[in-house]
Steps between C-alpha positions, in 0.01 A plus 500: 500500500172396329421829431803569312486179330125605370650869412823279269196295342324810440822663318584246321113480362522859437802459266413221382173657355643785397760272309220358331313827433807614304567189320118504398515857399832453300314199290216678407698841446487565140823540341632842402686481155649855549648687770413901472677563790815324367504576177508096378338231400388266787665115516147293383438095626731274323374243308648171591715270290761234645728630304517902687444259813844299459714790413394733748290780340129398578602536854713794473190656292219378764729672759515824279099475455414464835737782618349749221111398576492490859177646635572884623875493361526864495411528855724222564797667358440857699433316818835286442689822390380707816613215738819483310561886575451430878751274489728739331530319185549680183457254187134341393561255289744619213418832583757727721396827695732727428568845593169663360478230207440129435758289328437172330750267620769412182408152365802219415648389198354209367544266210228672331696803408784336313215325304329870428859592378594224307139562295606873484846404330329250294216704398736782389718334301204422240462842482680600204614903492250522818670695861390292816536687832464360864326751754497353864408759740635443918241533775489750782600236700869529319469828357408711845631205727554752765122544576488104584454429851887399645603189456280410237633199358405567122667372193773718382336619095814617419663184510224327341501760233913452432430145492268522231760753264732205569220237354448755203884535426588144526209346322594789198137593538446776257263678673633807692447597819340834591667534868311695743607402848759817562338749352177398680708530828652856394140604560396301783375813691249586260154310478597232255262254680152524612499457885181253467593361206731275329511664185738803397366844467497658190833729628685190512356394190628859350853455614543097302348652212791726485735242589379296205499765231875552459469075492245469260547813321159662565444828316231632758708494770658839373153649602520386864453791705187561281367245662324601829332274786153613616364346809112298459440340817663545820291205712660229367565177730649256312512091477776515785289699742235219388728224542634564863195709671771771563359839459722807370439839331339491189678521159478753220503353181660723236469443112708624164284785326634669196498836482319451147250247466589189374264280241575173530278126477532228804351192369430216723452242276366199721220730621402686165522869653685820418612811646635831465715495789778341675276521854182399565388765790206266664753299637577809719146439661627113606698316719758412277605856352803388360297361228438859327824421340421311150143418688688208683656191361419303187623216253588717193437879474568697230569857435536705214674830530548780259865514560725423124780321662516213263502273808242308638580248870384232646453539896477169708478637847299462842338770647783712558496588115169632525638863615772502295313504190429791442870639501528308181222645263723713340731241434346277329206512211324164677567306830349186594498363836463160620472364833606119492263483830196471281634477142533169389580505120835508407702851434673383174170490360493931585840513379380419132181660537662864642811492322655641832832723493528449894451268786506594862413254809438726812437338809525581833758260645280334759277427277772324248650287789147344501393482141431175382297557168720729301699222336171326355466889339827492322465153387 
C-alpha cells in the first residue's frame, strides 16, 4: 500500500513537473509571426483594453494566440492527426480526408455577407456607364462532394449560393452574377481542385473564364484553345495538407503560357517593384508554391498589357483571382487588383484615378462567407 502510495506521489510529481516545464517553455517561446507551413500569418498577444475584455474578443483573441504559438504546434498537430486515424476518424479540424484529396469543410452564412453585398450594390450604383460583375467560386467540398468522407455533415453551397441570387434580385442590386456552381459540377471528374490545397487549379480557373466571357463579353475568349497548360511543379503540398497533418500525393501545378510571348508590366505599387511576368518562378523553390501566381497576394497591383481593348477593370478578389489573371490580358489594356485583406484606402478613389470600363469581385465562396473588411473597401 505504501509503496503504491509513494509510486502516485511520484506520478503526480512527474506530471506535475513536466506541466511546469511546458508552461515555462511556452512563456519564454518566442512568438512566430508567420506560419511557413500554413501558409498564414500567426495570431500575435493581444493587447489588453476593458473594452475587447467586456465584449468578448480579448478572450476569444488570447484563446486564438495561445492555440497558434504553442511550443512544438506542428508536432502537436501530426501527433493529434495520427491518433485521430487510429481511431478511424477522418476530419482534422475543418479539414476532411477524402478519397485521395482534402476538402475544406463549407463555412456558414453570416451577417457579414449581406453587408459585403449591400456595399457591392451600393458601390455600383455610383458607377456611372461602369459593368459590375460578381464571381464567387464553390469549394471542392460542394463541387466534388462525392470525395467527402460519408456522412459528412457540410453546408449545402448550393443553397447558400441561391440564397445569395435571391439577396441580389430582391435588393435590385445591379451587379450581375457570374454563376459557376453547375458548370463547375459538369466537370467534377477533372482536377479542378488541388488535393492539398484549398485553392482551384488553373483548369478550373480555365473553365469560369469561359463561363464569364459570353457574360462579360470578353474578346480573348475566342482564342481559348490557344491557350495551353504546362505543368511547373509537381511536389506541391498545400495549406490543407499543412493544416490537418494529413499526407497525400503531391500536386502539379499547371500555368497559362501563350503560345507567343506576351509583354506585359505587373506593378505592385505598395512595394515599388516590377516585373515582366505574371509568375514569379522562385516561389516554385518554397513551401507555399501557389504563390508563383502574381508572386502572391498584395494591396493594389497593377498591370499594363499591350492588348487595345478600350477597357481597363478593376479586380477586388482573394487569392483565388490570382490564377485567373492571366486569362484576362487580352481582354483588357490595364487590370488592377486589390485585395481588401491588406488594402485599406478606399476603391472610389481607383475608380477616378483608372477610369475603369469593368469591375469584377472574384472570391472563392468560403472565403466571402467570412469576409468582414470588404465593406470598409467600397465605402
Amino acid at each position: 500500500m505504501r509503496d503504491r502510495r509513494r509510486m502516485n506521489q511520484l506520478l503526480g510529481l512527474g506530471f506535475a513537473v513536466l506541466l511546469a516545464g511546458f508552461t515555462a517553455a511556452n512563456y519564454f517561446h518566442k512568438d512566430t509571426a508567420f506560419s511557413d507551413t500554413e501558409n498564414r500569418m500567426l495570431q500575435q498577444k493581444p493587447v489588453f483594453s476593458w473594452a475587447d475584455l467586456a465584449d468578448g474578443r480579448f478572450m476569444g483573441n488570447f484563446e486564438k494566440y495561445q492555440t497558434d504559438q504553442f511550443i512544438f504546434r506542428r508536432e502537436w498537430i501530426r501527433l493529434q492527426t495520427a491518433a485521430d486515424r487510429l481511431l478511424g476518424k477522418n476530419k482534422s479540424g475543418d479539414v476532411y480526408l477524402g478519397e485521395g484529396q482534402l476538402l475544406e469543410e463549407p463555412s456558414k452564412l453570416s451577417e457579414n455577407v449581406w453587408e459585403n453585398l449591400d456595399a457591392i450594390g451600393a458601390f455600383c450604383r455610383k458607377q456611372t456607364g461602369v459593368k459590375c460583375y460578381l464571381m464567387l467560386v464553390p469549394d471542392a467540398a460542394s463541387v466534388q462532394r462525392e470525395k467527402l468522407p460519408a456522412y459528412a455533415p457540410v453546408a449545402d453551397q448550393a443553397e447558400q449560393l441561391e440564397e445569395i441570387r435571391s439577396y441580389l434580385e430582391k435588393k435590385e442590386n445591379p451587379v450581375t452574377e457570374i454563376p459557376l456552381y453547375e458548370m463547375l459540377r459538369e466537370h467534377r471528374e477533372e482536377s479542378l481542385y488541388y488535393r492539398t490545397d484549398h485553392h482551384w487549379t488553373t483548369l478550373g480557373a480555365r473553365y469560369a473564364y469561359q463561363s464569364a466571357a459570353g457574360q462579360m463579353g470578353l474578346p480573348g475568349a475566342e482564342n481559348g484553345e490557344e491557350k495551353k497548360l504546362y505543368p511547373v511543379s509537381d511536389s506541391f503540398q498545400g495549406t490543407l495538407a499543412a493544416r490537418s497533418g494529413y499526407r497525400v500525393p503531391d500536386d502539379t501545378i499547371e500555368v497559362y503560357w501563350p503560345d507567343q510571348e506576351e509583354e506585359l508590366v505587373v506593378t505592385y505599387v505598395q512595394e515599388q517593384t516590377k516585373s515582366a511576368s505574371l509568375y514569379a518562378a522562385e516561389k516554385l523553390k518554397t513551401r507555399d508554391k501557389y504563390g508563383m501566381f502574381l508572386n502572391g497576394n498584395h494591396p493594389l497591383t497593377e498591370i499594363r498589357t499591350m492588348a487595345s481593348t478600350g477597357r481597363k477593370l478593376l479586380l477586388i478578389k482573394d487569392s483565388y483571382a490570382n490564377c485567373f489573371v492571366p486569362f484576362l490580358t487580352g481582354d483588357f489594356e490595364e487590370i488592377v487588383l486589390v485585395d481588401p485583406r491588406y488594402y485599406y484606402d478606399s476603391a472610389e478613389k481607383l475608380m477616378k484615378q483608372y477610369g475603369f470600363t469593368d469591375v469584377l469581385f472574384l472570391y472563392n465562396l468560403n472565403t466571402f462567407l467570412e469576409d468582414d473588411v470588404l465593406h470598409y473597401v467600397l465605402e
